[in-house]
DONUMI-226260 format. One line per 10 residues: number of its first residue (from 1); their letters; for each residue z, y, x of N, C-alpha, C, O, CB. Coordinates in steps of 0.001 Angstrom, whole numbers, plus 500000, padded with zeros to 6 digits. Glycine has a CB too. Example, Ala and Ser with C-alpha at 12.3 -4.5 7.8 and 13.67 -1.06 7.14 Angstrom:
2
1 = AS = 507800 494310 513190 507800 495500 512300 507800 496700 513200 508465 496681 514236 509046 495527 511308 ~ 507080 497750 512850 507140 498940 513670 507870 500030 512900 508039 501138 513409 505725 499402 514084
END
This chain:
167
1 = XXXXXXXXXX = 043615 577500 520012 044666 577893 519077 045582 578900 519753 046156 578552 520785 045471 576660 518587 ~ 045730 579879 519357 046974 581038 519666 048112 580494 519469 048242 579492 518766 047031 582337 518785 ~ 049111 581104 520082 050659 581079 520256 051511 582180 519035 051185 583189 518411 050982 581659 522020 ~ 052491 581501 519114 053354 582590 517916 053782 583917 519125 054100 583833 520312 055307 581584 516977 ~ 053662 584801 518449 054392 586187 519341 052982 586433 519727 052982 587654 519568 055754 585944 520882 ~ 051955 586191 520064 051124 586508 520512 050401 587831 519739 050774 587901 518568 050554 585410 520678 ~ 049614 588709 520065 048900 589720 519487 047240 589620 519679 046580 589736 520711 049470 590986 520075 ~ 046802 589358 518280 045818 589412 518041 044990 590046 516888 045438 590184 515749 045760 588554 518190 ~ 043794 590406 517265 042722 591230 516327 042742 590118 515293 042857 588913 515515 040999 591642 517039 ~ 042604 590752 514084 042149 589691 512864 041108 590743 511796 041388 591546 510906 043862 588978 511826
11 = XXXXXXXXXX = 039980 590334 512319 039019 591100 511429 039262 592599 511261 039657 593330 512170 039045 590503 510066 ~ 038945 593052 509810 039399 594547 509588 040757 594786 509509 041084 595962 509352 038885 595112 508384 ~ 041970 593619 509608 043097 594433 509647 043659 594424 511023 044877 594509 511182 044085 594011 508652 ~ 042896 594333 511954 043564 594680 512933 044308 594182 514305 043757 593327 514998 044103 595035 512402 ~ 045261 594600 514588 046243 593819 515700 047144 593207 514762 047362 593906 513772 047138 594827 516899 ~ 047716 592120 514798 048589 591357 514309 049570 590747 515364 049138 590546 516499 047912 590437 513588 ~ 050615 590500 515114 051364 589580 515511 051482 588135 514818 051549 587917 513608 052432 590168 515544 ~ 051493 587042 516044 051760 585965 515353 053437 585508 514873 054449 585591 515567 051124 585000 516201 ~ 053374 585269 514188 055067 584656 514118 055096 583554 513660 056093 582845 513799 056133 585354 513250 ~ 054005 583151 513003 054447 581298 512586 053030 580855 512667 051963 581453 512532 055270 580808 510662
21 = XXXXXXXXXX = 053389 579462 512964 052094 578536 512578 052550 577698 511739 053704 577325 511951 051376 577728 513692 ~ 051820 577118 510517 052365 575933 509686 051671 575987 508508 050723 576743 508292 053890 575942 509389 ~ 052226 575034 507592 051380 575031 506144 052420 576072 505606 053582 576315 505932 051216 573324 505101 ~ 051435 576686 504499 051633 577625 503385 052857 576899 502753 052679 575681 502739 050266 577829 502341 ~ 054552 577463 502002 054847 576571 501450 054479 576611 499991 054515 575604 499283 055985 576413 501740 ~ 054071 577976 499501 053372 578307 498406 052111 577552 498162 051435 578016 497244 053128 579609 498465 ~ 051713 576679 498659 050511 576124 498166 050640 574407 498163 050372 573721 499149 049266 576699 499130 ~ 050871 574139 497509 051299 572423 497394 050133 571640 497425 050348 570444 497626 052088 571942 495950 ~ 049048 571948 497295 047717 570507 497183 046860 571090 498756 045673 570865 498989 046142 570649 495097 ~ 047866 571909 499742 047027 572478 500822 047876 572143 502056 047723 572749 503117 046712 574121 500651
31 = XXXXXXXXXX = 049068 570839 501835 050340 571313 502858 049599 570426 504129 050432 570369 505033 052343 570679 502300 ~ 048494 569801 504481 048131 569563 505909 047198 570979 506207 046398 570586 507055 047209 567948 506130 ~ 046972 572069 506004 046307 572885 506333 046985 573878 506910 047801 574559 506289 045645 573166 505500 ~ 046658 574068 508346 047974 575452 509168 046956 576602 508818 045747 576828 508759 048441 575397 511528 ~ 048465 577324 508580 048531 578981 508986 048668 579517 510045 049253 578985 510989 049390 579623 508533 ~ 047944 581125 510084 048638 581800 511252 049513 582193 510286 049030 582118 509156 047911 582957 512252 ~ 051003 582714 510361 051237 584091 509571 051545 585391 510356 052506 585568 511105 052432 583922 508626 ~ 050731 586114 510106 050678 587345 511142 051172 588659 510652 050859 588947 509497 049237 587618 511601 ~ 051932 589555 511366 051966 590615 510800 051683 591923 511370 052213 592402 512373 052922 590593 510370 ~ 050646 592541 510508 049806 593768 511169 050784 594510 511976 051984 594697 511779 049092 594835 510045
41 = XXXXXXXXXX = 049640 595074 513383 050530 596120 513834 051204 597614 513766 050666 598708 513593 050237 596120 514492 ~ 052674 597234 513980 052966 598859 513311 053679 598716 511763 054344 599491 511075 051225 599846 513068 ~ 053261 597516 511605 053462 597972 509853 054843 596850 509519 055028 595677 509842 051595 597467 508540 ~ 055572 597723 508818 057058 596372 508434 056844 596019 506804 056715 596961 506022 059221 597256 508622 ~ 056815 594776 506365 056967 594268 504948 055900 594045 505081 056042 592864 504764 057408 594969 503736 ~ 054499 594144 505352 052905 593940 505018 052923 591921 506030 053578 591749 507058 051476 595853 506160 ~ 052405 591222 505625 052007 589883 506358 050505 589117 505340 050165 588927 504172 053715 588659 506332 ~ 049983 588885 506840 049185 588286 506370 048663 586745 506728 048718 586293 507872 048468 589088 506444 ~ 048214 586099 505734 047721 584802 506322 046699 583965 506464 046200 583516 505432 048173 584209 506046 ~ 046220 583613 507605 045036 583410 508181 045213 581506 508210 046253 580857 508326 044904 584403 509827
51 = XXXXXXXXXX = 043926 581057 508072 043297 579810 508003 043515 579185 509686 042718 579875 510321 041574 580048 507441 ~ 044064 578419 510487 043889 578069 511907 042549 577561 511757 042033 577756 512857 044966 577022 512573 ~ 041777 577063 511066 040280 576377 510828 039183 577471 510722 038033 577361 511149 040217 575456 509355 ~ 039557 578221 510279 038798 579329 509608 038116 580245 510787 038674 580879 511683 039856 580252 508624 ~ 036453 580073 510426 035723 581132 511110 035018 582316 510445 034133 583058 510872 034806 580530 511791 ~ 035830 582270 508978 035143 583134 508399 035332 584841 509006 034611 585832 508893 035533 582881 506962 ~ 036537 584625 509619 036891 585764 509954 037127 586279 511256 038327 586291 511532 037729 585911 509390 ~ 036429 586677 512084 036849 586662 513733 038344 587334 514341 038902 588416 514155 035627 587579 514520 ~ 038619 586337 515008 040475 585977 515442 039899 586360 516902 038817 585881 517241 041438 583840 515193 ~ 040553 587149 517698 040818 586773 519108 041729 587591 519779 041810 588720 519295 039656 586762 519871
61 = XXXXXXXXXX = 042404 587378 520699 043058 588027 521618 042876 589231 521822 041704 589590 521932 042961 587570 522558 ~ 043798 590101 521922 043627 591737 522035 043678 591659 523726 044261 590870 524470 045120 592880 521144 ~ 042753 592903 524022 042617 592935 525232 043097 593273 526526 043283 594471 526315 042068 593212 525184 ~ 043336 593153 527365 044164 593561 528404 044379 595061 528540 043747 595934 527944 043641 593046 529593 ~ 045402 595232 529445 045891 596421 529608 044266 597224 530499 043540 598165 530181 047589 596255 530572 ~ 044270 596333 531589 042868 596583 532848 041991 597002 531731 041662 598186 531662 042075 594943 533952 ~ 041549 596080 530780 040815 596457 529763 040291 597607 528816 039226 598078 528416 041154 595955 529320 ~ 041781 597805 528677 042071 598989 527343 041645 600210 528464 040873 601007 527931 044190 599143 526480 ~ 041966 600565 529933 041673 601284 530772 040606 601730 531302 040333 602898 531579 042087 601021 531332 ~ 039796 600494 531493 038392 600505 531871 037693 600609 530555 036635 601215 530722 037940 599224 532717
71 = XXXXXXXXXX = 037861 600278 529392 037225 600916 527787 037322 602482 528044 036323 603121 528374 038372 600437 526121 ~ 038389 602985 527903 038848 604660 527867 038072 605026 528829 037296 605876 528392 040475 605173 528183 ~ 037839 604748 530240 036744 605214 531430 035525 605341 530818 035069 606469 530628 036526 604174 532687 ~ 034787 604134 530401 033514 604218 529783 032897 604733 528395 031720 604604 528057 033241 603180 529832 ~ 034110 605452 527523 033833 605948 526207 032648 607143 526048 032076 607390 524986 035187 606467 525695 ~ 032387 607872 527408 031559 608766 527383 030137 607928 527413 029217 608199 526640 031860 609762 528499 ~ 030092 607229 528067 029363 606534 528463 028454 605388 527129 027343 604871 527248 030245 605981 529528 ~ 029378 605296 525997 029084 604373 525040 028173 604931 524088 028437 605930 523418 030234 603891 524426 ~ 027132 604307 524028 026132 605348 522887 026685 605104 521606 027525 604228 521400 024325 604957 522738 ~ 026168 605965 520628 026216 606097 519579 024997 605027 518482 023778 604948 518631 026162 607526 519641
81 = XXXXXXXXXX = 025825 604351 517465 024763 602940 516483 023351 603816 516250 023107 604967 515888 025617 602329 514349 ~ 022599 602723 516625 020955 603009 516340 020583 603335 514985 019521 602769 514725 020051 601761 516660 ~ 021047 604062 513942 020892 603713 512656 018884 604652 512205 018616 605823 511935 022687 604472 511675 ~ 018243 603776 512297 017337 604592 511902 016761 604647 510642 015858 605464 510463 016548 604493 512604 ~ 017137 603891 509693 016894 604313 508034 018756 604598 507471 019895 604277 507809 015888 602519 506897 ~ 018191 605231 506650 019437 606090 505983 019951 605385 505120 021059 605832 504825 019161 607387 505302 ~ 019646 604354 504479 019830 603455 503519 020713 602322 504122 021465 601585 503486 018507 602999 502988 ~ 020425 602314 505823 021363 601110 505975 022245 601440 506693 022647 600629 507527 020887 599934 506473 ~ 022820 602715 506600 023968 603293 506960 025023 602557 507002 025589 602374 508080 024219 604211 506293 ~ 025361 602146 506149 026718 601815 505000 026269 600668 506146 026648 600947 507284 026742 601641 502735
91 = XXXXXXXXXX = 025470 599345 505991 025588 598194 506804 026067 597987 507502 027039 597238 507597 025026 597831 507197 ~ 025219 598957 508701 025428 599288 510172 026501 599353 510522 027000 598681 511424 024979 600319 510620 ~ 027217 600466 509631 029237 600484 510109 029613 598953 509838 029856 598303 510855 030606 601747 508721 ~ 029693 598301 508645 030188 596838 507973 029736 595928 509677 030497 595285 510400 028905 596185 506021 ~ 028760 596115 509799 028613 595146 511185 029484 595327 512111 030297 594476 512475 027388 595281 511949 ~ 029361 596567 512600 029560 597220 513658 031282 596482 513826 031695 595730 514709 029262 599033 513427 ~ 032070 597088 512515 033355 596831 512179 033653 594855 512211 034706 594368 512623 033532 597670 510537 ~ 032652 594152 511766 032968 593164 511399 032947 592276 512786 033454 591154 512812 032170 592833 510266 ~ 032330 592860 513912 032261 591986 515504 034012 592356 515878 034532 591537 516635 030741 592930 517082 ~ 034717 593265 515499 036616 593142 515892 035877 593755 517736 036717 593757 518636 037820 590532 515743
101 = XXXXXXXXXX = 034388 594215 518124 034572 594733 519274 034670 595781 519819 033986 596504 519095 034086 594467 519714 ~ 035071 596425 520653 035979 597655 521281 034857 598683 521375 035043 599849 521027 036794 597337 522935 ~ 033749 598265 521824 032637 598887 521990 031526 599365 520914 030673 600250 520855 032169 598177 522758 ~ 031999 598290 520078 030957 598514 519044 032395 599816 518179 032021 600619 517324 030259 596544 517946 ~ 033391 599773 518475 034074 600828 517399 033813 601781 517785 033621 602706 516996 035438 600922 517118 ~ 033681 601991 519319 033617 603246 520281 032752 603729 519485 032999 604738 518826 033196 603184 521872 ~ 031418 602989 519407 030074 603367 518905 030009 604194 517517 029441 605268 517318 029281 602068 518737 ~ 030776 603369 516580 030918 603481 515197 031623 605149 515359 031175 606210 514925 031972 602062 514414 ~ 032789 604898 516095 033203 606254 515452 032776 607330 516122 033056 608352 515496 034602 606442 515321 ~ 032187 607549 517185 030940 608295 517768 029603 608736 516925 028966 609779 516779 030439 607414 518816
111 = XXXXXXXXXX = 029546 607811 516598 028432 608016 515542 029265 608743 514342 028980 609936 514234 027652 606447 515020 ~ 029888 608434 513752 030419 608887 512464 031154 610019 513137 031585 610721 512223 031350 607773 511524 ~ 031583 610646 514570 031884 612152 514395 030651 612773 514565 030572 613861 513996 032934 612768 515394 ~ 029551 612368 515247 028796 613173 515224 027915 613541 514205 027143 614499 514201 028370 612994 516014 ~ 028116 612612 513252 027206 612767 511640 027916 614106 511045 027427 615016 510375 027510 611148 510273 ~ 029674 613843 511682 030136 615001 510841 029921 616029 511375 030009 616954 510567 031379 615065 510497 ~ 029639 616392 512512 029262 617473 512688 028113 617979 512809 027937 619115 513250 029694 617723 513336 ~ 027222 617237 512451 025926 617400 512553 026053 618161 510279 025629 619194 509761 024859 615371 513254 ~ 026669 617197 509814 026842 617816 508311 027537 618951 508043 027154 619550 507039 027461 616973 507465 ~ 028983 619706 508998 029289 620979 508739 029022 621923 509117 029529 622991 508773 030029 621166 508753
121 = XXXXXXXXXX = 027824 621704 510231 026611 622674 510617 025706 622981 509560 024957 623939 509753 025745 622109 511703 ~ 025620 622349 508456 024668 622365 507461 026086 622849 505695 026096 622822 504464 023624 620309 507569 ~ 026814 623143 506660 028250 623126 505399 028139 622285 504591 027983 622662 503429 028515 624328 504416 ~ 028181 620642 504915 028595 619838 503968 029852 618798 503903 030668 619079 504780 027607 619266 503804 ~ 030060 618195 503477 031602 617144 504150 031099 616078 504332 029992 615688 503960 033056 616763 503166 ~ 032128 615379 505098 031103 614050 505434 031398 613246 503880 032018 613618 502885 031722 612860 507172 ~ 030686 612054 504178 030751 611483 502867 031998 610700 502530 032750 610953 503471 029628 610642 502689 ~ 032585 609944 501759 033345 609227 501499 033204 608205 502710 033852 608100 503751 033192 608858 500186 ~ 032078 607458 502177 032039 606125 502691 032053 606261 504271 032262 605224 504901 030740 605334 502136 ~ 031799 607752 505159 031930 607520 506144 033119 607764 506701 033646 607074 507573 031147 607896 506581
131 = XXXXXXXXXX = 033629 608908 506128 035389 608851 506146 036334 607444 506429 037161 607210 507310 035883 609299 504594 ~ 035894 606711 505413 036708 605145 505132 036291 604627 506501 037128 604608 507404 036063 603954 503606 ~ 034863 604145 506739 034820 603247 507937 035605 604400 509411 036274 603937 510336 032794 602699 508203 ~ 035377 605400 509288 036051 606113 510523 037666 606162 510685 038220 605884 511748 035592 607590 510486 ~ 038152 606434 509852 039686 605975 509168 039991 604295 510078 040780 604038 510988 039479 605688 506868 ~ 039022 603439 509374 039118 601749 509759 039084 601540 511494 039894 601049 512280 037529 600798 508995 ~ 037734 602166 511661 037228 601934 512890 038742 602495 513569 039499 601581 513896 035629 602784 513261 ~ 039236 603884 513803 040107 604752 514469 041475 603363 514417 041889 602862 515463 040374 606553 513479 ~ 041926 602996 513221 042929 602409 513231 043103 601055 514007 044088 600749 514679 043148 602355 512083 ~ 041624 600056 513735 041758 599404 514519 041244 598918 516175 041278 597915 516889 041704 598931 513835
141 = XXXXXXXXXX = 040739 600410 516232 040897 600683 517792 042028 601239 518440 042308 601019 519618 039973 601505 518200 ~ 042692 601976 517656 043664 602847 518557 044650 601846 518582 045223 601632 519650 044220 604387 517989 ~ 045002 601066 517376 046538 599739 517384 046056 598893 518770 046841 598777 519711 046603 598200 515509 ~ 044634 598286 518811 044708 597496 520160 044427 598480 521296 043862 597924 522237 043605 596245 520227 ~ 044616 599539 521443 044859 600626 522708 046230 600514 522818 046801 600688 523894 044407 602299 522483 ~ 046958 600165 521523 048568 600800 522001 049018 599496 522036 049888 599169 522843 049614 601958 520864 ~ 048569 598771 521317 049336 597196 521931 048955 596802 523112 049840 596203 523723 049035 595850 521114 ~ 047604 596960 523855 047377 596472 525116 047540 597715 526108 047162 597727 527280 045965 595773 525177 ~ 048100 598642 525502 048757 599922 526801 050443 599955 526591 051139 600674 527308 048039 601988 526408 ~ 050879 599304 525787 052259 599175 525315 053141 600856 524969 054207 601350 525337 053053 598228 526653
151 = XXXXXXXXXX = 051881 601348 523986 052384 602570 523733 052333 602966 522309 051681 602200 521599 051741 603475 524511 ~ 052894 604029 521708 052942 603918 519560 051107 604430 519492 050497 605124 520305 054607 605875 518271 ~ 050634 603824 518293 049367 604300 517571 049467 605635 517891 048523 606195 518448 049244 604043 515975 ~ 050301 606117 517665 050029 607741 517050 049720 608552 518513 049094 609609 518586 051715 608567 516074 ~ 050246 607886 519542 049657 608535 520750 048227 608246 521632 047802 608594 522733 050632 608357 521599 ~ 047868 607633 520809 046348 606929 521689 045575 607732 521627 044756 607863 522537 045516 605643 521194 ~ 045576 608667 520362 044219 609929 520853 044827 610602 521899 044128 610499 522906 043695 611284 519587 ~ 045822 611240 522086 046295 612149 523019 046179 611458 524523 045883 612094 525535 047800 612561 522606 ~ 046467 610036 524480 046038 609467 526037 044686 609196 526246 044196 609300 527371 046702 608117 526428 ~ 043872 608774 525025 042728 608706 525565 041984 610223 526096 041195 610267 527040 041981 607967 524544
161 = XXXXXXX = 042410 611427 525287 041797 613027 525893 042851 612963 527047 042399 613949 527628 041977 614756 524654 ~ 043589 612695 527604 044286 612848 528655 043326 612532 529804 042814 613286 530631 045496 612052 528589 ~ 043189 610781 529571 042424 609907 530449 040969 610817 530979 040348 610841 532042 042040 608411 529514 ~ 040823 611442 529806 039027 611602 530274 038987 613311 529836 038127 613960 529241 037521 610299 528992 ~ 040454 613741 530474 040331 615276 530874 039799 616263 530272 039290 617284 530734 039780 615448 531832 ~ 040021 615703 528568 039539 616629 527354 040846 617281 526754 041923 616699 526882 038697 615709 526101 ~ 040728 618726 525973 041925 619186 525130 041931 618643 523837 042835 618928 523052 041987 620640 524969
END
């Protein structure tokens, strides 16, 4: 069980903060059942609430600082998703996204820049649907870069091209 204040991944939305554990008081035929109530990172007025029982959705600890450091070292290094039928495109990201792991996003959005540029070599745009998961993937990699480097979202691309001596 996690601690309140604590910061953790919760599925596709992300880094969260904990701030309460307890029953829902909005739900009256559910009051032995705890909550997390968490609230995404970065974001003020948005909360969300998570099951303490619940594995539907993978919960864990955002990763260390050593972590977030030694990730940024090895990003060159991270291949790009095996996708070899075109049809299970769309999946492949949904997985990829649904493990909450650092590596598998690396992957995801590696893959999804290089689709795009592999498509405006051919002058086309990327598609919707890959836009959205790259959007997802970016957000909830870069929030646990800046919560476990203790720095704002909006600067994590600029430290990660820093780190690995790109413009």
């Amino acid at each position: 069980m996690f601690k309140v204040g604590e910061y953790v991944v919760y599925g596709h939305n992300g880094v969260c903060r904990i701030t309460k554990i307890g029953p829902l008081e909005t739900v009256a035929k559910d009051k032995d059942r705890l909550y997390y109530t968490l609230i995404p990172f970065g974001e003020t007025g948005s909360t969300v609430f998570a099951p303490v029982d619940s594995q539907k959705i993978p919960m864990r600890k955002i990763i260390s600082k050593e972590e977030a450091l030694l990730l940024i070292e090895e990003m060159k290094e991270i291949a790009v998703l095996g996708i070899t039928e075109e049809r299970k495109r769309e999946e492949t990201y949904k997985n990829a996204l649904k493990t909450c792991d650092c590596k598998k996003l690396v992957s995801l959005i590696k893959t999804i820049y290089r689709r795009k540029q592999e498509r405006e070599a051919q002058g086309k745009h990327l598609t919707a649907a890959d836009s959205r998961y790259f959007r997802t993937a970016e957000h909830v990699l870069y929030d646990e870069l800046a919560a476990a480097l203790e720095i704002e979202s909006g600067k994590v691309k600029d430290f990660i091209s820093e780190k690995l001596g790109e413009e």
